[in-house]
py3Dmol code that shows the C-alpha trace and the ligand (Angstrom):
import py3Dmol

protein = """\
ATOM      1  CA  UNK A   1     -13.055 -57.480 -21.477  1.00  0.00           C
ATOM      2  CA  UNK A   2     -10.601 -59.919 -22.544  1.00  0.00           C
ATOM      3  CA  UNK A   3     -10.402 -63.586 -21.220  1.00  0.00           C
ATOM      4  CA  UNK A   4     -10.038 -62.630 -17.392  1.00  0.00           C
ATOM      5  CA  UNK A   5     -12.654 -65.068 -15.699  1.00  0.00           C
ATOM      6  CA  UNK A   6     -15.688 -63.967 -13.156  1.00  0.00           C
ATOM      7  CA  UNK A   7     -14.080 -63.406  -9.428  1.00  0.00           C
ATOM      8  CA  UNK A   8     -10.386 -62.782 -11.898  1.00  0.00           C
ATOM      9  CA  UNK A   9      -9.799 -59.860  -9.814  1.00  0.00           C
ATOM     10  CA  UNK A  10     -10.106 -60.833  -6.349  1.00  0.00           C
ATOM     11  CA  UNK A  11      -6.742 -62.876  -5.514  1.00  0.00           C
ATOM     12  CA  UNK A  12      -4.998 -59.941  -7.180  1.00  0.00           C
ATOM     13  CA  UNK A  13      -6.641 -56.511  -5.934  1.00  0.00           C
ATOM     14  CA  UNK A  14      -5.867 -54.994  -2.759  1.00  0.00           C
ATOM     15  CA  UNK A  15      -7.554 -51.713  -3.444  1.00  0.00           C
ATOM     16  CA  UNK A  16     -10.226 -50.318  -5.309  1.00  0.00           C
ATOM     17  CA  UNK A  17      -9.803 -46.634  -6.595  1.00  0.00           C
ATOM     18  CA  UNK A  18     -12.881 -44.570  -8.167  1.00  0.00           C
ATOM     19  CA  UNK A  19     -13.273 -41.539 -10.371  1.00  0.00           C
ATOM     20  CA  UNK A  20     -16.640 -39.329  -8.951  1.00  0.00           C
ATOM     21  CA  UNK A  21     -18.553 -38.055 -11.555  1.00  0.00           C
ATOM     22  CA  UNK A  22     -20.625 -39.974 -13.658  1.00  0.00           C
ATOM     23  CA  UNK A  23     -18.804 -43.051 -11.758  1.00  0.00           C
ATOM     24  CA  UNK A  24     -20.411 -42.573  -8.213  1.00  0.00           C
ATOM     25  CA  UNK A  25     -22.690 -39.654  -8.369  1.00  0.00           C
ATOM     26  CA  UNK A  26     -25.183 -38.962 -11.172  1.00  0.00           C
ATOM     27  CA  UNK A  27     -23.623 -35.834 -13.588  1.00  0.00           C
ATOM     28  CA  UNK A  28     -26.289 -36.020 -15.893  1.00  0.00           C
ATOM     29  CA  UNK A  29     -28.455 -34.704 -12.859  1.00  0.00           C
ATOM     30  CA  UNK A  30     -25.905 -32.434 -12.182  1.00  0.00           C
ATOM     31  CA  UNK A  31     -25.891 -30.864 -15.275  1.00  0.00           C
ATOM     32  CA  UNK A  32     -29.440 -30.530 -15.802  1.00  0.00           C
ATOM     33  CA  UNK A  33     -29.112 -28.664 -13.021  1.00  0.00           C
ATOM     34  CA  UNK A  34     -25.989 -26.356 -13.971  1.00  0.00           C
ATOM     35  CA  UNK A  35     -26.909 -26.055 -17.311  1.00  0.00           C
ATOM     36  CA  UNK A  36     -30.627 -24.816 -16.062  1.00  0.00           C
ATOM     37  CA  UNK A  37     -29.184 -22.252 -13.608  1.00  0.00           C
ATOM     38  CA  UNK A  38     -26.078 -20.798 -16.210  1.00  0.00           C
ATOM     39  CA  UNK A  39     -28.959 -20.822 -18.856  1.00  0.00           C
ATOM     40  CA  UNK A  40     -30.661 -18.688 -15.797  1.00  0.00           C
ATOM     41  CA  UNK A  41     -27.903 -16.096 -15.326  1.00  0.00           C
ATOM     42  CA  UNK A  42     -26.734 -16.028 -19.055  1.00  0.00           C
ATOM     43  CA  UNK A  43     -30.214 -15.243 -20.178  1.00  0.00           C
ATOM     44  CA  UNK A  44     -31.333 -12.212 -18.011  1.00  0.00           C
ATOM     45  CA  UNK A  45     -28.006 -10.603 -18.940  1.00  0.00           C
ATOM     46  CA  UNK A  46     -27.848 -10.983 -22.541  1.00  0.00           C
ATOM     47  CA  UNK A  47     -31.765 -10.020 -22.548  1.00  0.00           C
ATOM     48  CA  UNK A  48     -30.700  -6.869 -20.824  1.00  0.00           C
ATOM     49  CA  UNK A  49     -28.010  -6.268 -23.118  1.00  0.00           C
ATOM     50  CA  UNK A  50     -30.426  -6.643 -25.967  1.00  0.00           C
ATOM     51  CA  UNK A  51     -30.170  -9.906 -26.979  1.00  0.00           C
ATOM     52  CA  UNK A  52     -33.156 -12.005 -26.973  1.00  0.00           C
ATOM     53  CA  UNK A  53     -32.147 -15.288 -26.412  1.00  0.00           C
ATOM     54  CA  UNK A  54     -34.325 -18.114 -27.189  1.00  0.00           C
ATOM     55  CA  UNK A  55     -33.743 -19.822 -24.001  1.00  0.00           C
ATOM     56  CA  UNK A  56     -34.287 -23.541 -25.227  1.00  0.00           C
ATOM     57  CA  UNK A  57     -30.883 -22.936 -27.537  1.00  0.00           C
ATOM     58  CA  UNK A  58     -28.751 -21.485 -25.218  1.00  0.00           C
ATOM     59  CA  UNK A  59     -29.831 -24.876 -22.962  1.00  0.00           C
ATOM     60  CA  UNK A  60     -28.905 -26.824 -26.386  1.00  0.00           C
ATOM     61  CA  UNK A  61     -25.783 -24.947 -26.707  1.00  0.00           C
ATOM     62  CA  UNK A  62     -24.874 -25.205 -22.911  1.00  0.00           C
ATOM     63  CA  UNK A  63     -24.929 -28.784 -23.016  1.00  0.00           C
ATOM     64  CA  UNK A  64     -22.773 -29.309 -26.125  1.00  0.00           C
ATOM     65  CA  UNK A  65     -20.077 -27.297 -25.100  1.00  0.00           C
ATOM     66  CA  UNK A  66     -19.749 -28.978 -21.964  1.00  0.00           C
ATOM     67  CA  UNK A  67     -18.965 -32.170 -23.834  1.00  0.00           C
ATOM     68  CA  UNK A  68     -17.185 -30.673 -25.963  1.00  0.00           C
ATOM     69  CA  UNK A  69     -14.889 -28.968 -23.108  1.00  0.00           C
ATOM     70  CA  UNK A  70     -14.311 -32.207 -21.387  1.00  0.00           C
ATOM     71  CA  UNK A  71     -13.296 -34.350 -24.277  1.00  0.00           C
ATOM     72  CA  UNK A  72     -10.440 -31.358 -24.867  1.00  0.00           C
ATOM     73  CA  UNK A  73      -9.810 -31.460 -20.893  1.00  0.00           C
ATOM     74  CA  UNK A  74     -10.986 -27.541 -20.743  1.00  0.00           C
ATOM     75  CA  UNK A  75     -12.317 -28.068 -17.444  1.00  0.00           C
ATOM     76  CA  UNK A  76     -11.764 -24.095 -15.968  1.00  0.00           C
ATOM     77  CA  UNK A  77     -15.636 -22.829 -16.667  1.00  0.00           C
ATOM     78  CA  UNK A  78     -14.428 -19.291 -16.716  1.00  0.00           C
ATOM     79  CA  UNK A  79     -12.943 -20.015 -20.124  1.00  0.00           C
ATOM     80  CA  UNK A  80     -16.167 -21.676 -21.197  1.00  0.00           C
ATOM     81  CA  UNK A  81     -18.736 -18.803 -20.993  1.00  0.00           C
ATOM     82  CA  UNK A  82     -16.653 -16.693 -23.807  1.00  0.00           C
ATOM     83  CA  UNK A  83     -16.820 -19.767 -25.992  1.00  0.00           C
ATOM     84  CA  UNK A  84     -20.834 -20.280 -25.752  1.00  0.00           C
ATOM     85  CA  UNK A  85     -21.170 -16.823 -26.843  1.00  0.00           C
ATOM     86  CA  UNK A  86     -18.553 -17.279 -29.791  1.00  0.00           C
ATOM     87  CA  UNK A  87     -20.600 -20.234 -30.985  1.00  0.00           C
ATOM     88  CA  UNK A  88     -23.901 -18.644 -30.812  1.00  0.00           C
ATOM     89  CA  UNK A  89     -22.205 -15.754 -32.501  1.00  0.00           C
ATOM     90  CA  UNK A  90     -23.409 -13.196 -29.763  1.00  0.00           C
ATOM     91  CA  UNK A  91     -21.053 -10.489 -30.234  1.00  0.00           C
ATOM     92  CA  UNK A  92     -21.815  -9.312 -26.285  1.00  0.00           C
ATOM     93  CA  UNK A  93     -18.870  -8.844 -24.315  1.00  0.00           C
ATOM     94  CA  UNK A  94     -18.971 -10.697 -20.344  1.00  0.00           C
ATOM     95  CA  UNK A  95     -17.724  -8.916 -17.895  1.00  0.00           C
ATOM     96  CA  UNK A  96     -15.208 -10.216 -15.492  1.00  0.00           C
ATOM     97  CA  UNK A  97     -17.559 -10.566 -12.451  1.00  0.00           C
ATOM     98  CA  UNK A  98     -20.028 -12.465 -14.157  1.00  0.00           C
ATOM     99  CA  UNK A  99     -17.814 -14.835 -15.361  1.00  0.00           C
ATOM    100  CA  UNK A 100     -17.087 -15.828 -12.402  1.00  0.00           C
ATOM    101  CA  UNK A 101     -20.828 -15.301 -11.148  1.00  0.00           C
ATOM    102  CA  UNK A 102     -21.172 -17.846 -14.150  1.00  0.00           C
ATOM    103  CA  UNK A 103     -19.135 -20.435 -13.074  1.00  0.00           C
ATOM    104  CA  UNK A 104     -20.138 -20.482  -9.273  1.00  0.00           C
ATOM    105  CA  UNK A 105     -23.696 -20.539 -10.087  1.00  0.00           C
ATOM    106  CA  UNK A 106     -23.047 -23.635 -12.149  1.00  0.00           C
ATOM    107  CA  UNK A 107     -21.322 -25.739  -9.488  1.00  0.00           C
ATOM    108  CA  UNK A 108     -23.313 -25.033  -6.967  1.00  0.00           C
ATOM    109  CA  UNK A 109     -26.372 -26.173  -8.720  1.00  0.00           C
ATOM    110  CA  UNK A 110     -24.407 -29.094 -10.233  1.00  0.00           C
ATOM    111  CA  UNK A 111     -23.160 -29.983  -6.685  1.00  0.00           C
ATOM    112  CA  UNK A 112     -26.786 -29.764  -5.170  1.00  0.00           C
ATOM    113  CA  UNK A 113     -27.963 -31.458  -8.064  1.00  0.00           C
ATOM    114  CA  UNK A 114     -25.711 -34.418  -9.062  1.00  0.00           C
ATOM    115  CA  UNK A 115     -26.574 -36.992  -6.514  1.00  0.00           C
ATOM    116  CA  UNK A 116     -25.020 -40.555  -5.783  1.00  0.00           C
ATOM    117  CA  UNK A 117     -26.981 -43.591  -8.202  1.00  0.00           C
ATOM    118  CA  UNK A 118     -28.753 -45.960  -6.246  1.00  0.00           C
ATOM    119  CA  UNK A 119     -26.455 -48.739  -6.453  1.00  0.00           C
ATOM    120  CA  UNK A 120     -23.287 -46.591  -4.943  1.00  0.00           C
ATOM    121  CA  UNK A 121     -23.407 -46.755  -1.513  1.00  0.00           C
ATOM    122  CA  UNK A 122     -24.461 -50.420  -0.835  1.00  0.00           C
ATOM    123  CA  UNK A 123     -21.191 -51.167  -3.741  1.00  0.00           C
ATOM    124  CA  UNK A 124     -18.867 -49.100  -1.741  1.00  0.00           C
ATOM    125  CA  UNK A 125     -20.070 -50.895   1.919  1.00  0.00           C
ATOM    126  CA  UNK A 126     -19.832 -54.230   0.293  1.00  0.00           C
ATOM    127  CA  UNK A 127     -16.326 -53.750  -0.935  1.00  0.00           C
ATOM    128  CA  UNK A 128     -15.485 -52.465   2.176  1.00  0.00           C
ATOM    129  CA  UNK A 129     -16.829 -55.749   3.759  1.00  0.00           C
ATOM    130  CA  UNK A 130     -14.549 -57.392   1.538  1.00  0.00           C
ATOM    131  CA  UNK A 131     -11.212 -55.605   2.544  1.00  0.00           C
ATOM    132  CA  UNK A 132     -10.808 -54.017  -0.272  1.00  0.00           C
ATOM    133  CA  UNK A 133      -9.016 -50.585   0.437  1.00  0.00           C
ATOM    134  CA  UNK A 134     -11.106 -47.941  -1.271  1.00  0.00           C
ATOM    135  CA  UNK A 135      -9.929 -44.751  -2.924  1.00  0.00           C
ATOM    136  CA  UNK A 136     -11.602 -41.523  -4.280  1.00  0.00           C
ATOM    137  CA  UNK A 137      -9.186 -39.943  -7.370  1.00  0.00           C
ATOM    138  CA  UNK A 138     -11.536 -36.953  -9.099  1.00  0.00           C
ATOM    139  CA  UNK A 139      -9.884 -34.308 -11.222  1.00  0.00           C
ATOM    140  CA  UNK A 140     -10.092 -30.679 -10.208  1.00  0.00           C
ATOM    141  CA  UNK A 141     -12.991 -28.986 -10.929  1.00  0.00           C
ATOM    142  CA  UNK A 142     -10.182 -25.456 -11.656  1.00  0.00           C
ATOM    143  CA  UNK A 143     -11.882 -23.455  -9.113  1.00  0.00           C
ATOM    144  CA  UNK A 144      -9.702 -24.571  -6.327  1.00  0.00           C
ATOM    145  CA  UNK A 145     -11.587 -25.894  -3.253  1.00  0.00           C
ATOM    146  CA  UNK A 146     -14.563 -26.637  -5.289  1.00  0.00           C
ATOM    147  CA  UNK A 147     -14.056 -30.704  -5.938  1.00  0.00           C
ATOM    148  CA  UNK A 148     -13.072 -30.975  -2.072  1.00  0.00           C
ATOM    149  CA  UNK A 149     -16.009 -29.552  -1.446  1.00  0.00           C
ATOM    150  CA  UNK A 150     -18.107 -31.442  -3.660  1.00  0.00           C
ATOM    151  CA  UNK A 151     -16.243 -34.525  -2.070  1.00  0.00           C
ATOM    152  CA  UNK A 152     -16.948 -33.554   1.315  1.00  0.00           C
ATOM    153  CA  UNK A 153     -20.426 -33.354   1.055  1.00  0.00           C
ATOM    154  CA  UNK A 154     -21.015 -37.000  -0.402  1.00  0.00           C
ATOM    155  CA  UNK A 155     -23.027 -39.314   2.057  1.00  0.00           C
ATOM    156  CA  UNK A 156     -20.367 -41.961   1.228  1.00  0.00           C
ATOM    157  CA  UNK A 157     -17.482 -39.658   2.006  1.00  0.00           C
ATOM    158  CA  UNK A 158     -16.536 -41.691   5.074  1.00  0.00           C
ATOM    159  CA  UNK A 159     -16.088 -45.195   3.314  1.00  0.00           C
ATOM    160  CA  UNK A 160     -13.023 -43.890   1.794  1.00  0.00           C
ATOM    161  CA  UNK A 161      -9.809 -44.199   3.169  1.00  0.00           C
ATOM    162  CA  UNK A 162      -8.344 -42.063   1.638  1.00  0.00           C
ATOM    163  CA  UNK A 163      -9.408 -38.896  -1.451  1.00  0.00           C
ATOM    164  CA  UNK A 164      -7.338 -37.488  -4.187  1.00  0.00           C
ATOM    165  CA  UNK A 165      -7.993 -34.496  -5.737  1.00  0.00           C
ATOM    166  CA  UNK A 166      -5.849 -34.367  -8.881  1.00  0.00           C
ATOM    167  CA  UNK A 167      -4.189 -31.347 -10.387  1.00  0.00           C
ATOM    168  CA  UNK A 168      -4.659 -29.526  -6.615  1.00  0.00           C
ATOM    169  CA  UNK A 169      -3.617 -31.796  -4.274  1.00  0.00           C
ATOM    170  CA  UNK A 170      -1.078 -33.315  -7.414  1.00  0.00           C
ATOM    171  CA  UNK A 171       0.573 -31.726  -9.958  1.00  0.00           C
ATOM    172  CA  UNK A 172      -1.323 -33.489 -13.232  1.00  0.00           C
ATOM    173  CA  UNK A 173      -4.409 -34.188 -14.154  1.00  0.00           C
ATOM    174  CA  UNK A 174      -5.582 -37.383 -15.551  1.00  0.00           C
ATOM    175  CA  UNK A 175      -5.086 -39.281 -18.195  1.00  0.00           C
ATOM    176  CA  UNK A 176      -1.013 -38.427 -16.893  1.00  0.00           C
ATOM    177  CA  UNK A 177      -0.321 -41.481 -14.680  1.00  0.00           C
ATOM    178  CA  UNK A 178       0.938 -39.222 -12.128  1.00  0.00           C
ATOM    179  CA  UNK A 179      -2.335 -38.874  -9.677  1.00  0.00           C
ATOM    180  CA  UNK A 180      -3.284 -42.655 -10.038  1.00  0.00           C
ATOM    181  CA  UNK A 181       0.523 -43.725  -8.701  1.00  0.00           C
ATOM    182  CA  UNK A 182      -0.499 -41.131  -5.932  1.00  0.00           C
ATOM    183  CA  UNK A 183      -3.000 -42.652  -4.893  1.00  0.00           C
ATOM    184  CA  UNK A 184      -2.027 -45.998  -5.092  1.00  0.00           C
ATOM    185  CA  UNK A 185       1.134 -44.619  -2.687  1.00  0.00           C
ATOM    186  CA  UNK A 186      -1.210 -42.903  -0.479  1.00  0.00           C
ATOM    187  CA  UNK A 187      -3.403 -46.565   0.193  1.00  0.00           C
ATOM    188  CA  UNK A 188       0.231 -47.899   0.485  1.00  0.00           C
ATOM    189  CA  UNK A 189       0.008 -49.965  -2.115  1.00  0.00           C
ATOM    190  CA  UNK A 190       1.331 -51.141  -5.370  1.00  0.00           C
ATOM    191  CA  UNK A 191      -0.604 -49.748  -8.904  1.00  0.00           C
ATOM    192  CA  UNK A 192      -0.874 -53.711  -9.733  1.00  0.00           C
ATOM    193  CA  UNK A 193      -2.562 -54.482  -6.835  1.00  0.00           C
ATOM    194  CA  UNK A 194      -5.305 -51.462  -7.875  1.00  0.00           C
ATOM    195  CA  UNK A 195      -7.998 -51.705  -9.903  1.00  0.00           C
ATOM    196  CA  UNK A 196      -9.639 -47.857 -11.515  1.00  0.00           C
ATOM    197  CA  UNK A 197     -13.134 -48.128 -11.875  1.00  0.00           C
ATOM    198  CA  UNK A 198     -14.149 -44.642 -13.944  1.00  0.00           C
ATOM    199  CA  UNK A 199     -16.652 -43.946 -16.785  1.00  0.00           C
ATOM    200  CA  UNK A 200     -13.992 -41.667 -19.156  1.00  0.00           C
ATOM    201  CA  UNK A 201     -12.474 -43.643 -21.028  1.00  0.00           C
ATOM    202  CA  UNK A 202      -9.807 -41.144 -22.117  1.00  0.00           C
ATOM    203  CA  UNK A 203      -8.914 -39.606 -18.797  1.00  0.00           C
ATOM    204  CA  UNK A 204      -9.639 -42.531 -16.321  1.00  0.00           C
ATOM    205  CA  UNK A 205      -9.030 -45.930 -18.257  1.00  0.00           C
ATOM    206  CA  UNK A 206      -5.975 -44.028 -20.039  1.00  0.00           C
ATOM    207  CA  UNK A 207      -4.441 -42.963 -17.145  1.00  0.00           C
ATOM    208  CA  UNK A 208      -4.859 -46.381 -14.690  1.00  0.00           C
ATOM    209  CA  UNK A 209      -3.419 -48.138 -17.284  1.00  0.00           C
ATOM    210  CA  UNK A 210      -0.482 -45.820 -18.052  1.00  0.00           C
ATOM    211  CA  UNK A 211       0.107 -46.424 -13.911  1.00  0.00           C
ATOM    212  CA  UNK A 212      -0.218 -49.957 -14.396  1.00  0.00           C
ATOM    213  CA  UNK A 213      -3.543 -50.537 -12.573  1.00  0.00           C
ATOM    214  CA  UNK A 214      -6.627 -53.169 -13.169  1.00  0.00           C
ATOM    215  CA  UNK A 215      -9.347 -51.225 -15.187  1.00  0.00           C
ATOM    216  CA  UNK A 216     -13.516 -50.931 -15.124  1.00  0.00           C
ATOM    217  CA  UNK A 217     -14.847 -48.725 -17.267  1.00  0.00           C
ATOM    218  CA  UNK A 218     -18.453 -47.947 -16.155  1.00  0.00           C
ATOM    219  CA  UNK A 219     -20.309 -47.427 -19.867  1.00  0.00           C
ATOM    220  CA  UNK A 220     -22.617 -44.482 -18.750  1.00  0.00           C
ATOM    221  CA  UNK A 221     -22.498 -43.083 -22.827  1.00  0.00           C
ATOM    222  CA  UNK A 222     -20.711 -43.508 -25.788  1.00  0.00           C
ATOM    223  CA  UNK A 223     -17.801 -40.626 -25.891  1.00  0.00           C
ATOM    224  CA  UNK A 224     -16.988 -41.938 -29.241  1.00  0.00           C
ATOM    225  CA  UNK A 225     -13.271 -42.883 -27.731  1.00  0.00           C
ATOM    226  CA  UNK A 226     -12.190 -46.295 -27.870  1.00  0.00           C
ATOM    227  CA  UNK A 227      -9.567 -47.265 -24.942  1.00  0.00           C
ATOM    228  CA  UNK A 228     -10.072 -51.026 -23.826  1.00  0.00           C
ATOM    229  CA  UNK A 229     -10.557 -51.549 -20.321  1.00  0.00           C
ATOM    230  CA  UNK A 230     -10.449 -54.435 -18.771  1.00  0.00           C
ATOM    231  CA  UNK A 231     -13.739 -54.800 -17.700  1.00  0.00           C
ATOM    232  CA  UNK A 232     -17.091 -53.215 -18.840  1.00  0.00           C
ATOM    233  CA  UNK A 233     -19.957 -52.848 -16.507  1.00  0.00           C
ATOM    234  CA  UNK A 234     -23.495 -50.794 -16.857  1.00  0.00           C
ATOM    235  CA  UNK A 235     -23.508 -49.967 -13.585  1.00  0.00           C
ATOM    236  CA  UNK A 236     -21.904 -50.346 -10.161  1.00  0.00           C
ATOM    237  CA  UNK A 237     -23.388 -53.714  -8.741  1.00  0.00           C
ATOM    238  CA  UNK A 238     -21.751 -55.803 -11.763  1.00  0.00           C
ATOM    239  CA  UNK A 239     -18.801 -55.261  -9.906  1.00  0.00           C
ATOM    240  CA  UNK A 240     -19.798 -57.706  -7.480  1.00  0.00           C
ATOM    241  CA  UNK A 241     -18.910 -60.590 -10.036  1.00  0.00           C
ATOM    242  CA  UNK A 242     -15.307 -58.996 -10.243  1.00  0.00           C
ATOM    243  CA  UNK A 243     -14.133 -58.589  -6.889  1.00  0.00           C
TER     244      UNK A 243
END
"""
ligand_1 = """\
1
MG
Mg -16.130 -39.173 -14.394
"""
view = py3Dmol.view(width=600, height=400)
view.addModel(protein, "pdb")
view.setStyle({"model": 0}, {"cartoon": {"style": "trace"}})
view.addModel(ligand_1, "xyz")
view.setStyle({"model": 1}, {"stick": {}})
view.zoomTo()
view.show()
């Protein structure tokens, strides 16, 4: 948080660049919602394959792979589903066309599921208001098409001007610096003039500041990473005392 004063930012910012998930729109929704329909889909085959599953676990185990997946930056589902087995030491083998089965199912229900807080939209008009430029930079959910989609559908899609969807529409992925200096080229600015306002604190706070950019972390859990941004807000609106 350092020693940068209220209103610090708002001489110096031309743009202001978000991360989606868990930043704008509510993941923990989301995954309630994934995790409920994989647990779905997972469970009726293993039962027919003769294992019982108690269905309560594989929700427990569901859940703590996904964090564990996104902290190693694993984000291609198909390569999840073999893993959840592993840990649960099922020995069944998945077949190819329910792995993928798998990983529709879940981000479909995590896209019809995961929807914007309450304090996103009237943040985004106000900054708009403002002048700010305002930029959408999400990592790729590795089944291509699937974060444009997710993008697309967002009531606040329209208040960008312009959306980024890293490691598909640009080579890297975050934390690499690459994408945010995309982005910032894209508004037609410089990375200075930018500030990244993301909840990961090792893939969007990491990256911005590799790039050179302004940084909000929005404190939605404790990843048990420290990177120092330099701002911390609990949610969206505390942004109005920045900029
Ligand atoms: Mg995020």
């Amino acid at each position: 948080m350092g020693t940068q004063t209220a209103r610090g930012l708002a001489d110096k910012v031309r743009a202001v660049i978000f991360d989606l998930d868990e930043t704008l729109i509510d993941s923990l929704q989301g995954h309630v919602g994934a995790h409920a329909e994989v647990c779905r889909v997972l469970g009726e085959f293993l039962r027919g394959e003769g294992y019982p599953v108690d269905e309560k676990e594989l929700l427990t185990q569901i859940s703590k792979l996904d964090d564990e997946m996104n902290k190693q930056f694993i984000y291609d589902r198909d390569e999840w589903w073999p893993r959840l087995l592993e840990r649960m030491m099922i020995q069944a083998r998945l077949p190819e066309d329910l792995v993928k089965k798998l990983t529709r199912s879940y981000w479909l229900a995590y896209a019809s599921s995961a929807k914007p807080y309450p304090e996103t939209l009237p943040i985004l008009k106000y900054l708009k208001d403002r002048g700010y430029l305002l930029g959408l930079l999400s990592d790729t959910d590795r089944l291509p098409g699937m974060k444009r989609y997710r993008i697309e559908i967002q009531p606040f899609r329209d208040l960008f001007h312009i959306t980024l969807v890293s490691g598909e529409e640009t080579e890297q992925t975050k934390p690499s610096p690459e994408p945010f200096l995309a982005a910032a080229e894209k508004l037609g600015v410089r990375p200075e003039e930018c500030v990244f306002v993301g909840d990961k604190p090792f893939a969007d706070i990491e990256g911005a500041k590799k790039a050179g950019m302004r940084t909000v972390l929005v404190y939605r859990r404790d990843w048990g990473v420290k990177v120092e941004a330099d701002y911390v807000v609990r949610s969206l609106d505390e942004l109005r005392r920045i900029l």
